[in-house]
C-alpha positions in Angstrom: -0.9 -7.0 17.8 2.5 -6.5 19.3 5.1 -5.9 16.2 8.1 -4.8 18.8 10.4 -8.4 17.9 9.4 -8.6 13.9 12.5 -7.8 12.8 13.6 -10.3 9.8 17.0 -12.3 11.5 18.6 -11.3 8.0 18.7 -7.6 8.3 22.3 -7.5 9.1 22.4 -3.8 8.1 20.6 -3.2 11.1 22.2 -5.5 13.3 25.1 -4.3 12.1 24.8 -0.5 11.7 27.1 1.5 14.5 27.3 5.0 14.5 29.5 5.8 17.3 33.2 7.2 15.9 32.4 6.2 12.2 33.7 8.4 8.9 30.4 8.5 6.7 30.8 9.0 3.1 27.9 9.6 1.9 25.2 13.1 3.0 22.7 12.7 5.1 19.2 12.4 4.0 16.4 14.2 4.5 12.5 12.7 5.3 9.3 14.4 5.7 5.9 13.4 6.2 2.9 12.4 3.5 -0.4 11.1 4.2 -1.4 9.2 7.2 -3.8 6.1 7.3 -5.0 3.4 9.4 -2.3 1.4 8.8 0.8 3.2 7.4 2.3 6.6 6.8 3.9 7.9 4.1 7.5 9.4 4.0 9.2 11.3 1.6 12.8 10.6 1.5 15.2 13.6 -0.3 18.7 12.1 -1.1 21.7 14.3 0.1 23.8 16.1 -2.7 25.9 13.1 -2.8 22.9 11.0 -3.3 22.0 7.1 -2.4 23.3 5.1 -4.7 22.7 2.6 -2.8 19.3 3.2 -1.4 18.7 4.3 2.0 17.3 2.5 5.7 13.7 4.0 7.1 13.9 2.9 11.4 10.6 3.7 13.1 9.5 3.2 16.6 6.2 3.9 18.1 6.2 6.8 21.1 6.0 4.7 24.3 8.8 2.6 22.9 10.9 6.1 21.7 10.5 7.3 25.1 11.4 4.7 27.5 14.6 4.9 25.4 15.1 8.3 26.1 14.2 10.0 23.2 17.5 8.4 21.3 17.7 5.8 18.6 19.4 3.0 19.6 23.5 2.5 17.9 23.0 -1.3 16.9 19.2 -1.5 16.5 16.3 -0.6 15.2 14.0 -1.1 17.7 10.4 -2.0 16.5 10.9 -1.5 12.5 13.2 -1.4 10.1 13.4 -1.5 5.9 16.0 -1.3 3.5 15.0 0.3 0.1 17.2 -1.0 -2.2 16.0 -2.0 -5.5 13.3 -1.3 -7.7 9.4 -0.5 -6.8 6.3 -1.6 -8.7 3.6 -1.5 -6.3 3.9 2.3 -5.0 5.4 3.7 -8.8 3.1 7.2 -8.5 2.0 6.6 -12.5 5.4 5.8 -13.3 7.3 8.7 -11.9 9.6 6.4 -9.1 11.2 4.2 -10.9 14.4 3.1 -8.0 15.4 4.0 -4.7 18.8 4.2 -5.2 18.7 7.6 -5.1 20.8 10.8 -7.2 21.9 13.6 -5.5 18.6 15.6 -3.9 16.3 13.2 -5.6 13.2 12.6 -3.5 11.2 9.3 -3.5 8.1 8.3 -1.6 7.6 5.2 0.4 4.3 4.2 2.2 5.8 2.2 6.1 3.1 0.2 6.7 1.8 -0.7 3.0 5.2 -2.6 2.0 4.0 -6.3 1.8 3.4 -5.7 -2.0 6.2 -3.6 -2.8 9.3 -4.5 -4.3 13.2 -3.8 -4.3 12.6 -3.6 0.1 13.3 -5.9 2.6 12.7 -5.8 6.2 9.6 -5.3 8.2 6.9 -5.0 6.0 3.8 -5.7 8.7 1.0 -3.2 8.7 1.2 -0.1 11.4 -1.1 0.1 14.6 -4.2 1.6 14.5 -4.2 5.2 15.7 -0.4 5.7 16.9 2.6 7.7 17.1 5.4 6.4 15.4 8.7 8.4 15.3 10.7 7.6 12.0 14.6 8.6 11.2 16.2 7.4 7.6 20.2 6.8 6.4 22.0 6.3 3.3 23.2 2.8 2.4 26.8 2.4 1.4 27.2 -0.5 -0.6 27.2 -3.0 2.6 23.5 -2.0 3.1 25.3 -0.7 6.5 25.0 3.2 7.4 26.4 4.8 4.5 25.8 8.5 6.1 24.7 9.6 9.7 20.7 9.5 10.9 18.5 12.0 9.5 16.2 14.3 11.6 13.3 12.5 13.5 10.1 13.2 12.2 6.5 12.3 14.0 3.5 10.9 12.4 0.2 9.4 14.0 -1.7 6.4 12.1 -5.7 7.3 11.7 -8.0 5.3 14.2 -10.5 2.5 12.9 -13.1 4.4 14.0 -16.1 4.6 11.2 -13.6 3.9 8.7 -12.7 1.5 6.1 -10.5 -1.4 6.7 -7.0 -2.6 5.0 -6.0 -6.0 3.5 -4.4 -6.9 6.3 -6.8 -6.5 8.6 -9.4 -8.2 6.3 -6.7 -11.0 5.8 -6.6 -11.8 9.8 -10.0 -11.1 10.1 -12.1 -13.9 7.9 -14.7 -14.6 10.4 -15.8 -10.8 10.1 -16.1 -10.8 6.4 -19.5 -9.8 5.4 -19.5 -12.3 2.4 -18.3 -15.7 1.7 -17.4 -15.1 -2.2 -16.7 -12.1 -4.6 -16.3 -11.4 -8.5 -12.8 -10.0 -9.6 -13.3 -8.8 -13.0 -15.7 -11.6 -14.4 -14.7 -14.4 -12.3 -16.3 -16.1 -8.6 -13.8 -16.6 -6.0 -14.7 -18.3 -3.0 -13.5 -17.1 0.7 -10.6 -20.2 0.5 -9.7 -19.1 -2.7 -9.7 -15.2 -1.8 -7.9 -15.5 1.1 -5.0 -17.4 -0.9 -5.0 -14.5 -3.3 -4.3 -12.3 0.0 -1.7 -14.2 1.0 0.1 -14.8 -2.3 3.5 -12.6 -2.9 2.9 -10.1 -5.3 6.4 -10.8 -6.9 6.2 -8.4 -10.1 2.5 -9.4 -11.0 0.4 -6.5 -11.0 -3.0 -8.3 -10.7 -2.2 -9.4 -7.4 -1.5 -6.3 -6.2 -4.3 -4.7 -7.6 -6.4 -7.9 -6.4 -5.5 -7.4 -2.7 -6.8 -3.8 -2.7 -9.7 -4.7 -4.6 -10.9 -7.5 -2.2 -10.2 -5.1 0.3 -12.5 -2.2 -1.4 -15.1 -4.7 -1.9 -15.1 -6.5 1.5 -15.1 -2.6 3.3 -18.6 -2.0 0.5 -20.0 -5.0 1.3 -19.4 -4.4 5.0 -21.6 -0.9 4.5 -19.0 2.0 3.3 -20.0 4.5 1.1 -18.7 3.1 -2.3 -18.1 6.7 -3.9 -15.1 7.7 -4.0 -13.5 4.0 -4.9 -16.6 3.3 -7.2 -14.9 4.4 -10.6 -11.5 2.6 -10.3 -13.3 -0.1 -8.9 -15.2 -0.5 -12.6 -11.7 -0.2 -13.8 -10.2 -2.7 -12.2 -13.0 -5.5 -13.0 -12.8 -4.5 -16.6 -8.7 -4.7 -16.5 -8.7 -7.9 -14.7 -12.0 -9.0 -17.3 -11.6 -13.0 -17.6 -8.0 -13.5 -15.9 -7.9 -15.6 -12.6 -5.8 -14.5 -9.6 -2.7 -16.1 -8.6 -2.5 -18.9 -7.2 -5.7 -19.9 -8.1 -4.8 -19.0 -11.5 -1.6 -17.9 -13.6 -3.0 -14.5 -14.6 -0.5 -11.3 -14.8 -0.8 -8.0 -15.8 2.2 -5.8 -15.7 2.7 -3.2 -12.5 3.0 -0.3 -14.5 -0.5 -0.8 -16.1 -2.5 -1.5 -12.6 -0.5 0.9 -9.5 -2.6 3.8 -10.7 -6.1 1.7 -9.7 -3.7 0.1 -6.6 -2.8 3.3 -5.0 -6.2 4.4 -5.5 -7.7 1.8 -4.0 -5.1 1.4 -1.5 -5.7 5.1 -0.3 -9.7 4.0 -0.1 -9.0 0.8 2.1 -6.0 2.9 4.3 -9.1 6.0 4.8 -6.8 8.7 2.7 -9.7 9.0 0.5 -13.9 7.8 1.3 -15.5 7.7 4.0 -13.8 6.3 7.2 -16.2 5.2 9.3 -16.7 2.1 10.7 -16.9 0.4 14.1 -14.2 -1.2 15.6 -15.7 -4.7 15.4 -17.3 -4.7 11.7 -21.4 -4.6 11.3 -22.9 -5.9 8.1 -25.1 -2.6 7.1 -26.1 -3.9 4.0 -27.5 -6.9 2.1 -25.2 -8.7 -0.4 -28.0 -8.6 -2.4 -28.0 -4.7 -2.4 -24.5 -4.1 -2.5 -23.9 -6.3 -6.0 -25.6 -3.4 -7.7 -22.5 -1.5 -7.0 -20.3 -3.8 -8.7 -22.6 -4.4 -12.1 -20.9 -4.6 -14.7 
């Protein structure tokens, strides 16, 4: 999938953004890389001593685009990505410990590119990442315009994993329904049919923790089903289907749990789905390696 024009028409801050003869009031910040997956890479994003009180602007472009530009970021673009942090996350919260991203002097945060379609307080382009790629990021502080508050950090350089013998994301599950090894799964105690679970896939999270925890746990359950080894997901898998016990997804129902008590079992499960954690391993075209039949017995409950 080509992402090079996804751009939202709204992201003025972008479209705005010049850097040529401007007076920037704010320090720049600095970014370094986390842990790669399929589908995203985390950055962590360190806050100049004056800070971001506005939060901050992650660009990202993948290396043949970065190169037939010359090795330069472009003055009044982004190029292929772009995503202003300005408000409050409840998807990636790390236990509780980020709580903004409008930053205090040398405060870090850390922000998955690739994995924001459930996250809040962000706007921009929140599509998944290619598959095995280079992707060179850069970062700025916002002023209070969501323009360039402070000139571009240093570049840094991180590679996507391949879908080689690997798990699989939401996303790719979500575009991929004729592949899915089953046609219904249990959330907690409930049976949702392939309709109903892929309009829990594309519901907005918008502050309701159970869909964000359902996305990754379809995800986990389709990349089981589909013949991945279930171990290192298996535990916060149990967790999640006794959390979400009797309460029906969004929008097929009005369920809700709060963020803070679910992104523990999301990132895990998140990490599974993106290959951080488990196995990796599995073909580029899925193969069903296992009988529904013999794969309920992992989710028993």
């Amino acid at each position: 999938m080509n992402h090079r024009h996804r751009i939202m028409p709204l992201l003025t801050f972008v479209i705005l953004t010049v850097f040529t003869n401007f007076a920037f009031a704010l320090d720049t910040p600095t970014i370094s890389l986390g842990a790669s997956g399929h589908a995203k890479q985390t950055i962590i994003v360190t806050a100049g001593p004056s800070g971001a009180p506005d939060g901050f602007t992650i660009w990202w472009m993948d290396a043949a685009e970065f190169a037939a530009n010359g090795g330069q970021w472009p003055s009044v673009d982004a190029g292929q990505g772009a995503a202003c942090f300005t408000g409050a996350p409840t998807l990636n919260t790390f236990d509780g410990s980020q709580t903004t991203f409008q930053l205090a002097g040398n405060q870090s945060v850390i922000v998955e590119i690739g994995d924001l379609f459930d996250e809040t307080g962000v706007a921009g382009t929140v599509n998944e990442l290619e598959y095995g790629q280079t992707y060179h990021f850069v970062a700025f502080a916002n002023n209070a315009s969501y323009q360039a508050g402070s000139s571009l950090s240093s570049t840094v350089v991180g590679s996507t994993t391949t879908n080689a013998n690997c798990t699989y994301t939401q996303g790719y599950w979500k575009n991929h329904e004729s592949l899915w090894p089953v046609t219904s799964l249990m959330l907690g105690s409930v049976n949702y049919t392939q309709a109903e679970l892929l309009s829990i896939l594309n519901q907005p999270v918008q502050g309701n923790g159970l869909v964000s925890l359902a996305h990754q746990l379809i995800a986990a359950k389709l990349n089981i089903a589909n013949g991945a080894d279930p171990t290192a997901a298996a535990a916060t898998i149990a967790a999640a289907d006794a959390q979400i016990g009797s309460l029906v997804v969004p929008p097929v129902g009005s369920g809700f749990l709060a963020p803070s008590s679910t992104s523990s079992k999301t990132q895990v499960l998140d990490n599974y789905n993106n290959g951080i954690i488990g196995p990796g391993h599995c073909g580029s075209v899925p193969v069903q390696l296992e009988s529904w039949s013999r794969v309920k017995s992992h989710f028993a409950q």
